[in-house]
N, C-alpha and C positions, 0 to 999 in steps of 0.2 A: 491586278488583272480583273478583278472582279466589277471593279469601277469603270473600265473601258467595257467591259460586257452591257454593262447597265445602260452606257451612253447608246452602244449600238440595240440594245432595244427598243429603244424609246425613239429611235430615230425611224428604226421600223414601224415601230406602229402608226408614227406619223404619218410614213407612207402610205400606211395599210387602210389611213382614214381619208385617204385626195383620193384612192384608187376605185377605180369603179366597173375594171373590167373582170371579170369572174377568175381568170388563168393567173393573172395579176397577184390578186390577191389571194389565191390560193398558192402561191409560189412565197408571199411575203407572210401569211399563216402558219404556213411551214419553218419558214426563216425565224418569228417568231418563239416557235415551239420549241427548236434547236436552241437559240441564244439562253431561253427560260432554263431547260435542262443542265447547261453548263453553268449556270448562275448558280443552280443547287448544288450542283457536284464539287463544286468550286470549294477549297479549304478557306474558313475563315479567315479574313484577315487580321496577319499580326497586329496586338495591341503595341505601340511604342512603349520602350522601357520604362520604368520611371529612376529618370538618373541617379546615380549615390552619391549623396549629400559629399564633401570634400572633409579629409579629416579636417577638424580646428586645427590652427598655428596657432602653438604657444611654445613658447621659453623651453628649452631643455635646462634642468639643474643636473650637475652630476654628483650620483653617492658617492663621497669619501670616507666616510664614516659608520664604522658595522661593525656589528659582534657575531663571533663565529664560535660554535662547540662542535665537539666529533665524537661517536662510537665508532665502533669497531667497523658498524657499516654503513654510516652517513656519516657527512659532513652539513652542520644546519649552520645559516647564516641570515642573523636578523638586522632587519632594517626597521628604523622607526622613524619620528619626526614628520611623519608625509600625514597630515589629518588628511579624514574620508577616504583614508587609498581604497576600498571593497568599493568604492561607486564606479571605482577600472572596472569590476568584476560585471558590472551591470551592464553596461557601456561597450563592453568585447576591447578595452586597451589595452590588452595586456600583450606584449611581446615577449619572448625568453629565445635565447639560442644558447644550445647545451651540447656543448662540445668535450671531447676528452680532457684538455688538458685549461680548456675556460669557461665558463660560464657570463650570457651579458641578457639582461632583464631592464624591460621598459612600461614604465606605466605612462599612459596618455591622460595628457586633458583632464587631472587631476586638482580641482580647485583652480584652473587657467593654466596650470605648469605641467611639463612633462618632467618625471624622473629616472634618469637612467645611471644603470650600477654593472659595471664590467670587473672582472678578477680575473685578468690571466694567468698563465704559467702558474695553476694549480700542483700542490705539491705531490698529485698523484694521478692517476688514472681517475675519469668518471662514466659510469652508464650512463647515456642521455636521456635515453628513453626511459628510464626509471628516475628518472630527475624534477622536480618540482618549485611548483611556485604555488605560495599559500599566501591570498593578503591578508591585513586584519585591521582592525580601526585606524592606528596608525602607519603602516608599513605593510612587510612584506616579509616571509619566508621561504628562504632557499632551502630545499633538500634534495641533496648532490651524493646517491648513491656512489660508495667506492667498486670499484671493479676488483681490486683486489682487499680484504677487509683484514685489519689492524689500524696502529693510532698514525698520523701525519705529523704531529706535535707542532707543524706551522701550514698555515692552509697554503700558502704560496712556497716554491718551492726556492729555497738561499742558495746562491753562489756561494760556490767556494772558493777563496781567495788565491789565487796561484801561489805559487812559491819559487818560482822562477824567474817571479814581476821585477825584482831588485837589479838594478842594472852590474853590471860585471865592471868589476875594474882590471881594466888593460895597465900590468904591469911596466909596458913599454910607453906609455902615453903619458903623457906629462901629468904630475898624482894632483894637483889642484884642479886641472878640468877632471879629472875622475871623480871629485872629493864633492863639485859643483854640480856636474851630473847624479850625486849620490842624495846629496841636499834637495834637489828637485824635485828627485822621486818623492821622497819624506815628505814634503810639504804637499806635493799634490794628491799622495796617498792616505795621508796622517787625518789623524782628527783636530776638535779644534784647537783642542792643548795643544798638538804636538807643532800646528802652524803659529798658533802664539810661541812657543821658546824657539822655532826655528826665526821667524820673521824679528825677534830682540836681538839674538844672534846676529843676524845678517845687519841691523840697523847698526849694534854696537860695531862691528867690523867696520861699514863704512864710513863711521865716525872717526875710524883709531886709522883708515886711509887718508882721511882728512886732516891731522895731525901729524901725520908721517910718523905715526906709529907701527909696527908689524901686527897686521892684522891674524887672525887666528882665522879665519872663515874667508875662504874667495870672495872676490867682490865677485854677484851675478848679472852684473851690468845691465842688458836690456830683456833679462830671461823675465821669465811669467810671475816673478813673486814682485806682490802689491808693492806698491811705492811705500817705503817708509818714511816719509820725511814727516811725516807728521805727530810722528812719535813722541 
């Protein structure tokens, strides 16, 4: 606004300098005097911002690897391996979101890489607001106020396995699909022993079909368990 006032002054006074009749120019002196006043009164004009630089793109690495201890009323979890992590601190990278039951922390533009470390399904309750992130030459520390205070003895909290998981055998149903339905479960539930004796099992079986032998274990024909042949 102020820039268009200026134009119409100047444009005035132009006038005020061709004119030469006394009425004239006292009517463009006046015109003058008005445009002058509002130029003062006039708020300065806005300086344009100066734009915010773009964060740097780099690399996300994700933390898998960290050590955790507990009192009674924190839960502290270290992270190390990240050289220079305090130059986050200088720089303002640092992210955390600190929720009840997860905590996820990001450092920026650290040596070129970004590092990010998330822990869900914490095994308890946490304060957020009483929650922290401390860096240090290498890394970083988490301290994760418990809400309610005693030990977690695992920082994530473990399913418990059902006990109801084990399929039912249908007395009426023919006992080899039961027996093959019952093998499945085991193998897809078991660890890895128990998929190596069940998978020699089933390889021996199909061997002793092949010989017209009486097999001792249902053939699984096209179910989920690996191909043996190469036993």
């Amino acid at each position: 606004m102020t820039a268009e006032l200026q134009k119409d002054l100047e444009e005035v006074k132009y006038l005020l300098s061709l004119s030469k009749r006394l009425n004239i120019r006292a009517l463009l002196e006046a015109e003058i005097s008005k445009i002058s006043s509002a130029i003062s009164s006039a708020p300065p004009a806005e300086q344009p911002k100066a734009a915010k630089p773009n964060k740097k793109s780099c690399p996300t690495k994700k933390i898998v690897n960290y050590a955790w201890d507990e009192t009674n009323k924190f839960v502290k979890v270290y992270v190390t391996g990240i050289k220079d992590a305090s130059v986050a601190v200088e720089k303002e990278n640092i992210e955390t979101c600190f929720e009840k039951r997860s905590v996820t922390a990001l450092l920026r533009d650290v040596n070129g890489s970004n590092y990010s470390l998330t822990i869900p399904n914490l095994n308890g309750n946490i304060i957020p607001s009483d929650s922290t992130l401390k860096t240090t030459k290498s890394g970083f520390t988490l301290s994760l106020k418990k809400e309610v205070e005693g030990k977690w003895n695992n920082i994530k909290q473990v399913k418990e396995s059902k006990k109801d998981d084990m399929p039912k055998l249908d007395k009426d149903a023919d006992p080899s699909a039961g027996l093959m339905n019952l093998m499945k479960h085991m193998y897809e539930t078991g660890d890895d022993e128990m998929k190596r004796t069940i998978a020699k099992s089933m390889y021996e079986a199909q061997q002793k079909q092949k010989t017209g032998e009486e097999p001792g274990v249902p053939d699984l024909g096209d179910s989920s368990l690996p191909d043996l042949g190469g036993l």
